[in-house]
N, CA, C and O of each residue as an XYZ file, in Angstrom:
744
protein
N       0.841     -1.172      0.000
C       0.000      0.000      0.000
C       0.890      1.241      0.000
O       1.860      1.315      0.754
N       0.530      2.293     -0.918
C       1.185      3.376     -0.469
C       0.310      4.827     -0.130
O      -0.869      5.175     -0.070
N       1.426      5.329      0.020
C       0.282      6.559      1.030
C       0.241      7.854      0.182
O       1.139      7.683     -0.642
N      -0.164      8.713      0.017
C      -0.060      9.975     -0.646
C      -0.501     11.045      0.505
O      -1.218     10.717      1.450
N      -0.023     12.278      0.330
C      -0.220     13.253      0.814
C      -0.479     14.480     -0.422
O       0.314     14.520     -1.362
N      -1.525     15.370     -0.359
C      -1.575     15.992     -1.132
C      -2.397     17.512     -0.924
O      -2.998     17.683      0.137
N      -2.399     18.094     -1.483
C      -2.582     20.073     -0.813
C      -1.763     21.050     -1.501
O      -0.635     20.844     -1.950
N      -2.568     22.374     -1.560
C      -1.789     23.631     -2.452
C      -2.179     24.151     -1.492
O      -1.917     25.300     -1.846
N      -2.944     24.356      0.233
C      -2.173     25.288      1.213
C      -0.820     25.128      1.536
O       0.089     24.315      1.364
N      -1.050     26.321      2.126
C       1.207     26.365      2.722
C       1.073     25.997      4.157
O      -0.008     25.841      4.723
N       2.246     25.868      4.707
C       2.331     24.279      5.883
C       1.939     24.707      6.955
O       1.377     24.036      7.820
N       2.231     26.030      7.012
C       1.796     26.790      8.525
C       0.513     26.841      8.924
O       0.339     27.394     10.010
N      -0.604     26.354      8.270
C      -2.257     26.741      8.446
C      -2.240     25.208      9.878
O      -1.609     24.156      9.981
N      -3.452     26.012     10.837
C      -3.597     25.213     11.650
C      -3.931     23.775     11.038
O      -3.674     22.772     11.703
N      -4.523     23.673      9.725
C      -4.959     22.738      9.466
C      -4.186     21.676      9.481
O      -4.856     20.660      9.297
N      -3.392     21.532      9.581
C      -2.075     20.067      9.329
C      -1.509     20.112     10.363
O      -0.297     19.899     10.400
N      -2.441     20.486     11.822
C      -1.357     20.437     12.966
C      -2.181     18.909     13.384
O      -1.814     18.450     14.466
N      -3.101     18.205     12.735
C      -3.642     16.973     13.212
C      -2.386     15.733     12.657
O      -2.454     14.558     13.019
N      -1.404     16.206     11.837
C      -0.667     15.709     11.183
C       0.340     15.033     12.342
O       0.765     13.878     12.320
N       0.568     15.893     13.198
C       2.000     15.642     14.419
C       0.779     14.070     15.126
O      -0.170     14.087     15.911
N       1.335     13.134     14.490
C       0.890     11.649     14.844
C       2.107     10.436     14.972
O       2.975     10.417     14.099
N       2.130      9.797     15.676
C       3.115      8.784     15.179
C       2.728      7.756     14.741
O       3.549      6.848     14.608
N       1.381      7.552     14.376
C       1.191      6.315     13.194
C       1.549      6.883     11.657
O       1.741      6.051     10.770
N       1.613      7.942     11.436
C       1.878      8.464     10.227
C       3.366      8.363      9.835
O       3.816      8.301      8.691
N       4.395      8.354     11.599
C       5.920      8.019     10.823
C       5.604      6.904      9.967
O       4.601      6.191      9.957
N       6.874      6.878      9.090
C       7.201      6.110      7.893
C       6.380      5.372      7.050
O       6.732      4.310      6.537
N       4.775      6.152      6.811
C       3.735      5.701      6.357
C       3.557      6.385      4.743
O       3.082      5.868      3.732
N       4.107      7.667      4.949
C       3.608      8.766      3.890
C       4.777      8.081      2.740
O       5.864      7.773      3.230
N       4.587      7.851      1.304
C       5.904      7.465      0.338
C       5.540      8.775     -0.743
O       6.450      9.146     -1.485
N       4.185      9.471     -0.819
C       4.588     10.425     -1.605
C       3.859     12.138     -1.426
O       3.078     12.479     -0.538
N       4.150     12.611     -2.038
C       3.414     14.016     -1.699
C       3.505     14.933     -3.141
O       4.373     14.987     -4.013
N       2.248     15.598     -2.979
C       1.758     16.352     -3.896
C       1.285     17.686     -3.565
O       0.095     17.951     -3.392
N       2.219     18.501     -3.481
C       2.754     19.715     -2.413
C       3.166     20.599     -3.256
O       3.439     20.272     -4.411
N       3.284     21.916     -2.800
C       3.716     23.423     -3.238
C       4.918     22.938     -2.858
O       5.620     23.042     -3.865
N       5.532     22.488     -2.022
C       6.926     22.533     -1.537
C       8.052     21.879     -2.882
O       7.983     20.856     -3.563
N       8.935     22.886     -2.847
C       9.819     22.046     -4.068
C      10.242     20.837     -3.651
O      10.441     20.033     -4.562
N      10.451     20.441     -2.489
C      10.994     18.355     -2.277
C       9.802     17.779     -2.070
O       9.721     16.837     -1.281
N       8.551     18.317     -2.833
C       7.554     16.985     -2.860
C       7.725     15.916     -4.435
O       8.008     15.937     -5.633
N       7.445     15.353     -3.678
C       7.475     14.180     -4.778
C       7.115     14.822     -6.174
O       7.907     14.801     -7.117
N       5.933     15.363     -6.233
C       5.160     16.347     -7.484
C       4.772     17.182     -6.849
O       4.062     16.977     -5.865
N       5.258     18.729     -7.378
C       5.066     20.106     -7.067
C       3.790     20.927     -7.356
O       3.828     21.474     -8.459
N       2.851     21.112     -6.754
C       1.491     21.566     -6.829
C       1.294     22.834     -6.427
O       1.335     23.289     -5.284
N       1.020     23.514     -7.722
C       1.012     25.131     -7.824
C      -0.284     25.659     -8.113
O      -1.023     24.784     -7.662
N      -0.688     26.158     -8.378
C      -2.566     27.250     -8.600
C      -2.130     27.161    -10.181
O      -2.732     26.362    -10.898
N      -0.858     28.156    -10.841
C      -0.988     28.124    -11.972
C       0.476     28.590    -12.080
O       1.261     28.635    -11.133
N       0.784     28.985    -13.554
C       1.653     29.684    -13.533
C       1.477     30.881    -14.626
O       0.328     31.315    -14.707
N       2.506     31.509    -15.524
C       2.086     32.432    -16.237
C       2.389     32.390    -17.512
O       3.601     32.280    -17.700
N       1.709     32.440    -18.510
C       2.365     32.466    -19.975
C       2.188     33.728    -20.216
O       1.430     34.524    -19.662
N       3.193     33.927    -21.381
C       3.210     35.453    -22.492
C       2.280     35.335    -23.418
O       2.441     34.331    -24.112
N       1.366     35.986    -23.689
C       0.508     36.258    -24.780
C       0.406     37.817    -25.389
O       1.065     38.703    -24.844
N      -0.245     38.042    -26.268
C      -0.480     39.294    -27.117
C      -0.841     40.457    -25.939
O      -1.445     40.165    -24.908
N      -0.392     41.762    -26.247
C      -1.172     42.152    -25.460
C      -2.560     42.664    -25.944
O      -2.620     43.241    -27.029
N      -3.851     42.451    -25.075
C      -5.156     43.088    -25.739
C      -5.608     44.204    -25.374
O      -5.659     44.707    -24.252
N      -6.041     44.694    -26.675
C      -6.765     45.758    -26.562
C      -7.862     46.653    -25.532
O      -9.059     46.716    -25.808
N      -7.474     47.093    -24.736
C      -8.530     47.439    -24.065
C      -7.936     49.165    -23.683
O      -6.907     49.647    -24.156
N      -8.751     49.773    -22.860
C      -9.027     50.883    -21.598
C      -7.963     50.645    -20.560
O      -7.897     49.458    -20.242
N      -7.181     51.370    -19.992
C      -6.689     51.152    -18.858
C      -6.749     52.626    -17.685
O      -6.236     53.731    -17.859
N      -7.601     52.106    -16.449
C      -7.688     52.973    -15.999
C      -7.762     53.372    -13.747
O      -7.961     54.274    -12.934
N      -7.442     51.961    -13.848
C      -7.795     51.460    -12.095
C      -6.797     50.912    -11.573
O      -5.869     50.508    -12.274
N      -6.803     50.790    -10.178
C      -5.481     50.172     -9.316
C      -6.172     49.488     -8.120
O      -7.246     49.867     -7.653
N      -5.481     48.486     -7.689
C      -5.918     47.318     -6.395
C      -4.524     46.975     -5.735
O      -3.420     47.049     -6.274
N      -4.793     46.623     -4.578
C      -3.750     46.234     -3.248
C      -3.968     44.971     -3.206
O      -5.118     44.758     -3.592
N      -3.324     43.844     -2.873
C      -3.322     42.708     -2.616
C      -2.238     41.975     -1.858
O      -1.156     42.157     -2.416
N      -2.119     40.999     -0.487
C      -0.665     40.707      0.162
C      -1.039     39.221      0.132
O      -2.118     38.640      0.239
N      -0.183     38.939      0.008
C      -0.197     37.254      0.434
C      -0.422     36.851      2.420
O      -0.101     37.520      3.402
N      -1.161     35.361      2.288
C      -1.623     35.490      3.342
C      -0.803     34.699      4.327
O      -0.977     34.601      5.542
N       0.162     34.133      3.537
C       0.923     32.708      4.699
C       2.869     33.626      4.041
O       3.167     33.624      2.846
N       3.574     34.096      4.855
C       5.117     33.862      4.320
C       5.755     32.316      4.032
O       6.242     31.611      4.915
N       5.660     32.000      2.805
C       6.608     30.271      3.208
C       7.064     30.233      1.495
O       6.403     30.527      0.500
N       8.149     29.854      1.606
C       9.086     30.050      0.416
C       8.619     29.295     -1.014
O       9.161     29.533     -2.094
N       7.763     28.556     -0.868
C       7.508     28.004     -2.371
C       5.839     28.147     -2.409
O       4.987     27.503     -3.022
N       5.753     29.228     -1.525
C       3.550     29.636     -1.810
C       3.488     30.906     -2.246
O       3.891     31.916     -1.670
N       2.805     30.772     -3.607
C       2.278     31.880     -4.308
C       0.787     30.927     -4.159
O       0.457     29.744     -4.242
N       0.016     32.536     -3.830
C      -1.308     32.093     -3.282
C      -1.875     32.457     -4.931
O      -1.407     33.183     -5.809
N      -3.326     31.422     -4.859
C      -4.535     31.633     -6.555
C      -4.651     32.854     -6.379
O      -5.354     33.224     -7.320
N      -4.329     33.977     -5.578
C      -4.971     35.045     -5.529
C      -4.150     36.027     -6.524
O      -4.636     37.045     -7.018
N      -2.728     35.528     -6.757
C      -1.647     36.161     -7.132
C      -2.594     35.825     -8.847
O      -3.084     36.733     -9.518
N      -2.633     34.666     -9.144
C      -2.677     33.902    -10.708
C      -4.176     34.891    -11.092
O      -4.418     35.321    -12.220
N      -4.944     35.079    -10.030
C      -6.619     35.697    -10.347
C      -6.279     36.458    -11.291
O      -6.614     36.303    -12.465
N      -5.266     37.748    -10.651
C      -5.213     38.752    -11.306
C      -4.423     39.271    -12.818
O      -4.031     40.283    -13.399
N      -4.507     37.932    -12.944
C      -3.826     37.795    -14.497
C      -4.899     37.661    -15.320
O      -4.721     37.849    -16.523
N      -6.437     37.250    -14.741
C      -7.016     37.098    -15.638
C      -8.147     37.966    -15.899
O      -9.221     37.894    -15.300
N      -7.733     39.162    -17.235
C      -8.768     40.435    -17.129
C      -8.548     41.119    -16.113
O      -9.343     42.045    -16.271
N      -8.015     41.310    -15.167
C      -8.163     41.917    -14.324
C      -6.861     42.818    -14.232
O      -5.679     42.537    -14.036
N      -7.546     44.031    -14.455
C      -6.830     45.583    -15.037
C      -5.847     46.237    -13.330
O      -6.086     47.352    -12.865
N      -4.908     45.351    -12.745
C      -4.608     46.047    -11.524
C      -3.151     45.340    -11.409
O      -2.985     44.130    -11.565
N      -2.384     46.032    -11.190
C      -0.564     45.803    -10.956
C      -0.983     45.129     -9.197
O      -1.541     45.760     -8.299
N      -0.440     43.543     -9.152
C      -0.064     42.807     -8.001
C       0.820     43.379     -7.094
O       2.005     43.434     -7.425
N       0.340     43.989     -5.589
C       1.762     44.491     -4.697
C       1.686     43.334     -3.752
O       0.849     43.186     -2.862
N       2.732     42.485     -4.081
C       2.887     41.303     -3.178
C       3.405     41.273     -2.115
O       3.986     42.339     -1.908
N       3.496     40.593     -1.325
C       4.108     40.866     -0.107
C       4.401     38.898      0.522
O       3.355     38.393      0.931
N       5.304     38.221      0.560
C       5.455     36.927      0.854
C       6.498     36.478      0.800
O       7.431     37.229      0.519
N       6.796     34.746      1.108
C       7.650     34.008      1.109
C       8.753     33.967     -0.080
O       9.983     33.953     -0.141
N       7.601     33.952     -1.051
C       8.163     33.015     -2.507
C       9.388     34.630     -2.964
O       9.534     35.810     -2.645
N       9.924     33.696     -3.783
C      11.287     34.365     -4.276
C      10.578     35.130     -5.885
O      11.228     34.911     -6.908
N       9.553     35.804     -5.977
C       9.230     36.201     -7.282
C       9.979     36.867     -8.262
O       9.441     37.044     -9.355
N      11.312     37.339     -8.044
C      11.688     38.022     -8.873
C      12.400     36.934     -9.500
O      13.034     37.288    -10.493
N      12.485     35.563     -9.167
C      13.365     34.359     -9.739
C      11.994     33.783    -10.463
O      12.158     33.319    -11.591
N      11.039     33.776    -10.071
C       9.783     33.042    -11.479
C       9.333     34.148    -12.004
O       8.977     33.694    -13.091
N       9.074     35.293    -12.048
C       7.836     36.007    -12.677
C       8.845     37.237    -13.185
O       9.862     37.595    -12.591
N       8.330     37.791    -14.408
C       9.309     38.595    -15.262
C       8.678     40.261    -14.268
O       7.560     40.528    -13.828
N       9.900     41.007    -14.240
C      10.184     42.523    -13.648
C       8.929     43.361    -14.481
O       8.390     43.144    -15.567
N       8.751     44.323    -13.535
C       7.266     45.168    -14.450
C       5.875     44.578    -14.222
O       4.873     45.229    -14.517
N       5.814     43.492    -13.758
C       4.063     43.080    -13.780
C       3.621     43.551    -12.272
O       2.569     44.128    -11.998
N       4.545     43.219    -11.455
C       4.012     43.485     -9.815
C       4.746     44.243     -8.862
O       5.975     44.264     -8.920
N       3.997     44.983     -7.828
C       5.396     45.238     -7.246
C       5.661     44.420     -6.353
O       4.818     43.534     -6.214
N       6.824     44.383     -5.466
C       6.939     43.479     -4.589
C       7.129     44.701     -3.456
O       7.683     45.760     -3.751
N       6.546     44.388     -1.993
C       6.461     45.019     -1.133
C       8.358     45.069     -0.271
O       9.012     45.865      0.402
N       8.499     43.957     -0.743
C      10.008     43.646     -0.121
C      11.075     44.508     -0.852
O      12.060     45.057     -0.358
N      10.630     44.500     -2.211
C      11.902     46.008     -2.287
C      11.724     47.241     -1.620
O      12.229     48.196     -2.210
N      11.271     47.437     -0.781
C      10.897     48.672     -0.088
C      11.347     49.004      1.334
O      10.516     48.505      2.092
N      12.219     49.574      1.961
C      12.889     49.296      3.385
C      11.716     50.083      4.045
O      11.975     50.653      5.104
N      10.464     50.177      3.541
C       9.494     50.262      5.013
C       7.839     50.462      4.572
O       7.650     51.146      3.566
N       7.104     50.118      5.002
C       5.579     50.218      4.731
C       5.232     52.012      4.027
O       4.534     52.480      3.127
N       5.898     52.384      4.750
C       6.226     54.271      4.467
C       6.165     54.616      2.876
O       5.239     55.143      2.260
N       7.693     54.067      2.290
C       7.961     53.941      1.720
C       7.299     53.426     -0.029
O       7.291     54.102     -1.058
N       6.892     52.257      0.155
C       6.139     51.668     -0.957
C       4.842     52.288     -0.613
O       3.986     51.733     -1.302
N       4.282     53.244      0.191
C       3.063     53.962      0.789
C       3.148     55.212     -0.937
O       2.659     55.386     -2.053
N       4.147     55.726      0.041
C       4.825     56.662     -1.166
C       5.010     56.444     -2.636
O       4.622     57.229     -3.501
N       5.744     55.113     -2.882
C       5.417     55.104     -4.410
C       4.447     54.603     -4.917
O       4.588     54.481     -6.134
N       3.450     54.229     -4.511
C       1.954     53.654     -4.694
C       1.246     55.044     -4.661
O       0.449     55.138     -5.595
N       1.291     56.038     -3.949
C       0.732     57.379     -4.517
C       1.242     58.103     -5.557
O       0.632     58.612     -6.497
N       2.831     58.108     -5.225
C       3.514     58.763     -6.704
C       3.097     57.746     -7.695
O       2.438     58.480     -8.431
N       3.022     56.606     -8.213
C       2.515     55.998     -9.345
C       0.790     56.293     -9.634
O       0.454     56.257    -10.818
N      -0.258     56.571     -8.636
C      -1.237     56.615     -8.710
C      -1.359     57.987     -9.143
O      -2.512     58.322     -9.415
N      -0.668     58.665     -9.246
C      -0.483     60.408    -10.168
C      -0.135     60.048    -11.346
O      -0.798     60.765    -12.096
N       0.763     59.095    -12.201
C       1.650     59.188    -13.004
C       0.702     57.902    -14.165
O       1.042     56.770    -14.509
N      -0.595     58.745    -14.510
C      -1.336     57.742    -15.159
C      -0.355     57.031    -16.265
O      -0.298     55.816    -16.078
N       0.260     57.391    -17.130
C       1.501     57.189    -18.048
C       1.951     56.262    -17.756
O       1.774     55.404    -18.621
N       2.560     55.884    -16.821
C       3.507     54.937    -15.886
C       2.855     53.957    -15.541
O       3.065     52.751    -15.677
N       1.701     54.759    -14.887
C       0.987     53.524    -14.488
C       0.145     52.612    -15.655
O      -0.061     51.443    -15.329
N      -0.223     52.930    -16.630
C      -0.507     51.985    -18.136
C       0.482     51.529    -18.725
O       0.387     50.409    -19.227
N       1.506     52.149    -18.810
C       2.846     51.031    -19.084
C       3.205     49.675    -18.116
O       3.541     48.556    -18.502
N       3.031     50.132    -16.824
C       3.088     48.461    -16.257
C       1.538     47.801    -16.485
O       1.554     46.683    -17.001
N       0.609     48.191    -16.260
C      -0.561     47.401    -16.938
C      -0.395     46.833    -18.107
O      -0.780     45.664    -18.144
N       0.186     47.391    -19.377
C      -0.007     46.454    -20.457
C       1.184     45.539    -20.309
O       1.066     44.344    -20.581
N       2.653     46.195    -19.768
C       3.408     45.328    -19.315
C       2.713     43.604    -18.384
O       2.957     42.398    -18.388
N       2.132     44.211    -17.970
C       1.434     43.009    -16.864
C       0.630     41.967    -17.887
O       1.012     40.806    -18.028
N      -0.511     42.504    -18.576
C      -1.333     41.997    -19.773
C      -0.550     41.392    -20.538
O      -1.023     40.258    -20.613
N       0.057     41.425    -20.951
C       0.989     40.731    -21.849
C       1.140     38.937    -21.256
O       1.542     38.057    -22.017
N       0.754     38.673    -19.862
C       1.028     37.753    -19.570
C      -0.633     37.053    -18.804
O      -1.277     37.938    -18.240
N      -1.239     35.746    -18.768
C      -2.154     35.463    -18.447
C      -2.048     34.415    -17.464
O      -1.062     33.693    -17.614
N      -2.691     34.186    -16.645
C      -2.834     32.914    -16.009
C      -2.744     31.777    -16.929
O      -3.326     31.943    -18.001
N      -2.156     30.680    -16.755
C      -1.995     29.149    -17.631
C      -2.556     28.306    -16.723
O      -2.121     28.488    -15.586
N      -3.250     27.574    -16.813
C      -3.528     26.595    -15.250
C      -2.776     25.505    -15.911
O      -2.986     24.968    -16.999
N      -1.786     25.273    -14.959
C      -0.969     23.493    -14.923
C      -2.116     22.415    -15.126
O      -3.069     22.404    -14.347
N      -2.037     21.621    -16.041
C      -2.823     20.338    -15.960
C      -2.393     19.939    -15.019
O      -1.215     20.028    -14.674
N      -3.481     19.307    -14.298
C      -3.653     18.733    -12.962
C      -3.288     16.943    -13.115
O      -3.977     16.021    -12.678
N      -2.275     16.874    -13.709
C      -2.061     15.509    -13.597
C      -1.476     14.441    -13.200
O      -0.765     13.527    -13.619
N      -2.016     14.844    -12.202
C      -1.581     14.079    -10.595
C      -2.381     12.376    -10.378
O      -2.009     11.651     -9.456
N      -3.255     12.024    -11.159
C      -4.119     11.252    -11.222
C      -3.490     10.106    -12.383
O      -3.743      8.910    -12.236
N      -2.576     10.639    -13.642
C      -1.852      9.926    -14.268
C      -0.757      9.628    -13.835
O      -0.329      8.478    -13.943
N      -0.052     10.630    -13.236
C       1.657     10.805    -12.290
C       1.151      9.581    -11.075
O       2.243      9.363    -10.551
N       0.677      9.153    -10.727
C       0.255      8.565     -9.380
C      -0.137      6.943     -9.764
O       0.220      6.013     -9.041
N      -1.122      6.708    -11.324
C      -0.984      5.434    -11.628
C       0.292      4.961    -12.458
O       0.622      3.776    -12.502
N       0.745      5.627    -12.887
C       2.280      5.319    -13.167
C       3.178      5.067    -12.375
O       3.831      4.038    -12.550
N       3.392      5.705    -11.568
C       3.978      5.683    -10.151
C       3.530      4.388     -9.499
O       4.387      3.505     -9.469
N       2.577      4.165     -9.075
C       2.014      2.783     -8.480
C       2.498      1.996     -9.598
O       3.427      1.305     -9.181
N       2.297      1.800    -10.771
C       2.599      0.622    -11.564
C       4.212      0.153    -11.698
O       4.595     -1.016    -11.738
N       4.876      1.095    -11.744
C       6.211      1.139    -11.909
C       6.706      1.004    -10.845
O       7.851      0.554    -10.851
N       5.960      1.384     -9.280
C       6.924      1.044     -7.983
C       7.769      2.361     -7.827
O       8.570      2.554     -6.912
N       7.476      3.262     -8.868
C       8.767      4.684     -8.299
C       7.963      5.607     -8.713
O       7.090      5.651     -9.580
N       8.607      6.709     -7.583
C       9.401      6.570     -7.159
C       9.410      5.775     -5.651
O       8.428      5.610     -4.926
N      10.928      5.294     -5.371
C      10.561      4.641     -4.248
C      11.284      5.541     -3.135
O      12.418      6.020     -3.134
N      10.053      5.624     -2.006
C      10.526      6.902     -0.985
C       9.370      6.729      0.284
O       8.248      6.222      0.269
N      10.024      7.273      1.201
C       8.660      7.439      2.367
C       9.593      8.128      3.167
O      10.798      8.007      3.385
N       8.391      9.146      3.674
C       8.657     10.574      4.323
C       8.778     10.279      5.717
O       7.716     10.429      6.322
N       9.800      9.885      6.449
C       9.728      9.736      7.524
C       8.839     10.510      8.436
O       7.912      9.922      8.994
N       9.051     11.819      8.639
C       7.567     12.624      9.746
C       7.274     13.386      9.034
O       7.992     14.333      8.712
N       6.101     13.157      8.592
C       5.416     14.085      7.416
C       5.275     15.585      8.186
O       5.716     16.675      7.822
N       4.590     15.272      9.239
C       4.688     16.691     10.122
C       5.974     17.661     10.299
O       5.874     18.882     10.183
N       7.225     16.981     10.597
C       7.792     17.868     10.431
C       8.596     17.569      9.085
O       9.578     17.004      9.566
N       8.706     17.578      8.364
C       8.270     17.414      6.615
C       7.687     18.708      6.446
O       8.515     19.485      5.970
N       6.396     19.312      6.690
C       5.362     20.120      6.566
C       6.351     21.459      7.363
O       6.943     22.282      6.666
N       6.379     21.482      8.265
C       6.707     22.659      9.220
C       8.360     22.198      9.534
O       8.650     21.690     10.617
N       9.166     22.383      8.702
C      10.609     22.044      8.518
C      10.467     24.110      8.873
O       9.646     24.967      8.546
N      12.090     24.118      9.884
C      12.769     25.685     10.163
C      12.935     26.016      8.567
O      13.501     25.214      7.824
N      12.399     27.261      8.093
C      12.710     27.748      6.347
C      11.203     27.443      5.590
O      11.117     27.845      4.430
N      10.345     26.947      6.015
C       9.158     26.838      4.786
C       8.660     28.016      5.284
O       9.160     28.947      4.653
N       7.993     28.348      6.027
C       7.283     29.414      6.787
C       7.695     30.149      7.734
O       8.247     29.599      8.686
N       7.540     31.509      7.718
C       8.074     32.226      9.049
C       6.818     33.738      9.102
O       5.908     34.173      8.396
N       7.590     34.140     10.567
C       6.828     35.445     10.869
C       7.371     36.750      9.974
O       8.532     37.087      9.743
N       6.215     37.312      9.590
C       7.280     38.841      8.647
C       7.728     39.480     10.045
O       7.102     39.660     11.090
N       9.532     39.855      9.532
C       9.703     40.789     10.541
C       9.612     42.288     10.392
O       9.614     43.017     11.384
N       9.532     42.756      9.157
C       9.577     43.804      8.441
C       8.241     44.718      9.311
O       8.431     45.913      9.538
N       7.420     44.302      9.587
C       6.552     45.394     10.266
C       5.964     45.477     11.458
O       5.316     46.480     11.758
């Protein structure tokens, strides 16, 4: 028999504190996780380049991520790729300037203080110009949803016997020092 573990929350939610069990040591052999050392990596979406379209540009929105943990970009990030006319100010774990191309979002972390990105979020909200150049900059790219094929990856896997692995404490597996932490920034 083998075991699967599987989820696109990030590890810190109370929800997986039922996890700290010891019938579960050396039970779990695979996982289907946001975390990059899961067996198969389970993301919301990611982003492709497309045309940019034609439209109006004329509005702005705030948005932060809700968990800090290094490999969670929340669906909320992917939403706003789709139609939806507003530059992402992120604020989180994940390393975005290593997946997602410069110009679509801001990131709250280049900013040495809440003050600060306060400030250029009003100076950009003057600078209609500026601010439609990163909009179509942004448009240019759409939500892609990953085929979900975790259901083929998994009978292959069973048939073939690999990979062969089991997660010694899935719990702390989940809540390892480095997936999740407190922001210290404010």
């Amino acid at each position: 028999m083998r075991w699967l573990f599987g989820s696109r929350d990030p590890p810190d939610l109370p929800m997986f504190d039922h996890l700290d069990r010891q019938d579960l040591i050396n039970q779990v052999n695979w996982t289907w996780y946001l975390l990059g050392s899961s067996t198969w990596q389970a993301r919301y979406g990611h982003l492709q380049e497309r045309p940019l379209p034609r439209k109006e540009y004329s509005e702005f929105y705030l948005a932060f991520e809700n968990s800090f943990c290094k490999d969670y970009v929340t669906e909320k990030f992917f939403n706003l790729f789709n139609e939806v006319d507003t530059i992402p100010v992120v604020r989180g774990g994940f390393e975005y300037h290593k997946f997602f191309p410069a110009g679509i979002y801001i990131d709250a972390a280049d900013f040495p203080s809440p003050e600060s990105l306060g400030a250029y979020l009003r100076e950009l909200a003057t600078d209609e110009q500026r601010y439609v150049r990163l909009l179509k900059r942004k448009n240019r790219f759409t939500r892609a949803e990953q085929p979900v094929r975790i259901a083929c990856e998994l009978c292959k896997a069973a048939h073939l016997g690999e990979p062969r692995q089991v997660y010694g404490d899935l719990y702390r597996w989940l809540r390892a020092p480095g997936n999740c932490w407190r922001p210290t920034d404010l």
